[in-house]
N, C-alpha and C positions, 0 to 999 in steps of 0.2 A: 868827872863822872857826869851824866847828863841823867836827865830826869827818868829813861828806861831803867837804868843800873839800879839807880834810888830804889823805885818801885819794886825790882825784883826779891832788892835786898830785903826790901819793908814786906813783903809777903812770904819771903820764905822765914825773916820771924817770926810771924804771927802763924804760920801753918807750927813752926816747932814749938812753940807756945804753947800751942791748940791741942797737937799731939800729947805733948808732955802733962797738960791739964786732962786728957782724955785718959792717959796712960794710969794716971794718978785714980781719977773716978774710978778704972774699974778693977785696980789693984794688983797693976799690972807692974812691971818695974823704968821706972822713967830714968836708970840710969842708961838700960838697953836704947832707949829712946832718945836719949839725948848723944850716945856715942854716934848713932847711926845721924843724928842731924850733926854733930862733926865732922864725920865722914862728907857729908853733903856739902857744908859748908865748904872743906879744904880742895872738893873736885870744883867747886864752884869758882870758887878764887884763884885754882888755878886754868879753869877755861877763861877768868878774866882778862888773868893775867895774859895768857897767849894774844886773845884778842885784840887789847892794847899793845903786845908787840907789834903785832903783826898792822894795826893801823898805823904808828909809828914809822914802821920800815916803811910802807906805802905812799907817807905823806915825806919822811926822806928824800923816797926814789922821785917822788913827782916835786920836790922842790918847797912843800907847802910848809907852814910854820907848824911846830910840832907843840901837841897840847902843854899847855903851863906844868910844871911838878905839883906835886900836893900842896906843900907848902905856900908855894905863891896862889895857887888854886882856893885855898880857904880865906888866904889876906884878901885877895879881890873879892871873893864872896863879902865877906865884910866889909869893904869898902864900898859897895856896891849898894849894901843893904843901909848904911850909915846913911848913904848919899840921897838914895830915895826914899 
């Protein structure tokens, strides 16, 4: 993931949050509120998802190294952050 992903992710919590707080203040129902930020969540994840196929196949086709898995992705993260 690189630091756009992060960011979008970190903002569409905080808008469902916000919602969900807003929904609550005027006593409205924050369960309605919260399905439809589900919904948003799971087309989110899944335009992700496509995304990173589709860079994958690309860097395939041209030969390039293809991003680390999650797994290995975090342990470098930590290794990273140990180091400096």
């Amino acid at each position: 993931m690189n630091t756009v992903e992060i960011v979008l992710i970190l903002v569409g919590l905080v808008i469902g949050v916000g919602v969900g707080y807003d929904a609550e203040r005027w006593d409205r129902s924050v369960n309605a509120w919260s399905l439809v930020g589900a919904v948003l969540s799971v087309i989110g994840l899944a335009a992700w998802l496509v995304v990173r196929h589709q860079e994958a196949e690309r860097r395939r086709a041209n030969g390039e190294e293809l991003p680390p898995r999650m797994r290995r992705w975090l342990r470098l993260r930590r290794q990273a952050r140990s180091a400096g």
